[in-house]
N, C-alpha and C positions, 0 to 999 in steps of 0.2 A: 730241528728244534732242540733247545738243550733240556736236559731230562728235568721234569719237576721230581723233585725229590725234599725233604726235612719234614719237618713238624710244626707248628706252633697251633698255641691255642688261642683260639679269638672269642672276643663276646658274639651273641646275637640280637640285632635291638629286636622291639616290638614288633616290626613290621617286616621280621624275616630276612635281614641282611645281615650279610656277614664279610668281612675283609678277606681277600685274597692276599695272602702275603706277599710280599715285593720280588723278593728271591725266586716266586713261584710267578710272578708276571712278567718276570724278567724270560725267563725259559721258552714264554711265549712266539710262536711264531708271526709276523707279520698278517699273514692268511688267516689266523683265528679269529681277525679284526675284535679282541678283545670280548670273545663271544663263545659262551660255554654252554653246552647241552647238560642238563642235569636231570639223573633219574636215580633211580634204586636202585644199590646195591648188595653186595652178598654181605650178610653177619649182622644188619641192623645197620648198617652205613648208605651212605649217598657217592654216587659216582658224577664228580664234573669233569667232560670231557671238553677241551679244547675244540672249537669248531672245526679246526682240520683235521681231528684226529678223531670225533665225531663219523666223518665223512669216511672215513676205514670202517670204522664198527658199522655202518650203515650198508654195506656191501657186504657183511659177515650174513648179515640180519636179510638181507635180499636173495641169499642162496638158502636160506632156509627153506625147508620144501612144507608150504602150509595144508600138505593134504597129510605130515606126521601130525601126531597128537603132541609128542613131548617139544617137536618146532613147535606151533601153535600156542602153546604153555610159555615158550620162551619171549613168544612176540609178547603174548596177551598180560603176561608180567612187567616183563622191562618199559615195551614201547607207550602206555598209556601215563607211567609217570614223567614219561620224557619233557623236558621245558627249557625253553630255550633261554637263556639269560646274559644281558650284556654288561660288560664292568660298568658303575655308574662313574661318577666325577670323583666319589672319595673312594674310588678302586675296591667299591661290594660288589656283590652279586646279591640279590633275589631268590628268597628258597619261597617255594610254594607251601599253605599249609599241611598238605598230604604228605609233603617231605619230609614236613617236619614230623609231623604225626609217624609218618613209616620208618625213621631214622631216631626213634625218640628222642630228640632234642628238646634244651631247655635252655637256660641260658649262655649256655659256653659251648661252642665245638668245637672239637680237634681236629687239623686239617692236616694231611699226610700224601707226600708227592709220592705218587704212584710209577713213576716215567713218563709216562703216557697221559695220565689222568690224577686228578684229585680224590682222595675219599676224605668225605667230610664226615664226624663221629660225632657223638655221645663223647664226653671225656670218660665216663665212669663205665659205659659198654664197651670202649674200646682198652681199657684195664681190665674186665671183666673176660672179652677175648681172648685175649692174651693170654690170662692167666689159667684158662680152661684147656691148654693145651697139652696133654700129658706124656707127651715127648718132649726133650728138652733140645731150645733153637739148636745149636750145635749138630743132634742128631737127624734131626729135621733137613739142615742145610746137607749135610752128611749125604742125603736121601738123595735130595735135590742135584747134586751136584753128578751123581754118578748116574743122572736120567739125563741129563742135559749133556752129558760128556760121550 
């Protein structure tokens, strides 16, 4: 798969659809059959997973041992907003109301390739994010770099 990755921001009409950008349908694997798992996210965002990349996280979530309490916490959060969603003709997807409600969305989202996945925002909670960080990127990547090295 090639990595989704960029930005843009899209409307959302009435009825909860939103455009996938091209560049991010493009990255698409054949196996997704143009079919995204959408659920909750961390920081007030939506996660759409590519249906084969879906199928990873599914095997994560399967070794979870449901006689812990904080496993249990992790199913009984993520897996109930799960929804399956297929590209339509004019290349949306379908957000459910709870998503929207759980991702405070309103008219516009910002959509941001993940690698692996999409997070779909608030445009104004994800400035808000951002802006709450009080390290600056730089020293952050800094962090990052000498854990993964």
């Amino acid at each position: 798969m090639g990595a989704l990755i960029g930005q843009e921001i899209h409307a959302i009409d009435s009825k909860g659809r939103v455009s996938i950008p091209s560049k991010m349908r493009k990255a698409l694997e054949p196996d997704a059959n143009e079919t995204f798992i959408v659920t909750k996210g961390y920081d007030k965002c939506l996660f759409a997973y590519p249906l084969n990349e879906w199928k990873k996280k599914e095997e994560f979530f399967k070794k979870l041992d449901q006689n812990n309490p904080d496993h249990r916490f992790i199913l009984r959060t993520f897996l109930p907003f799960c929804v399956e969603v297929k590209l339509d003709t004019q290349q949306r997807i379908q957000l459910t109301k709870d998503l929207i409600e759980e991702a405070d969305i309103k008219e516009k989202v910002k959509i941001i390739g993940i690698l692996d996945h999409i997070e779909i925002w608030n445009p104004d909670n994800f400035s808000t994010y951002k802006n709450s960080r009080s390290e600056s990127f730089e020293d952050i990547v800094a962090k990052a770099v000498s854990v993964a090295q």
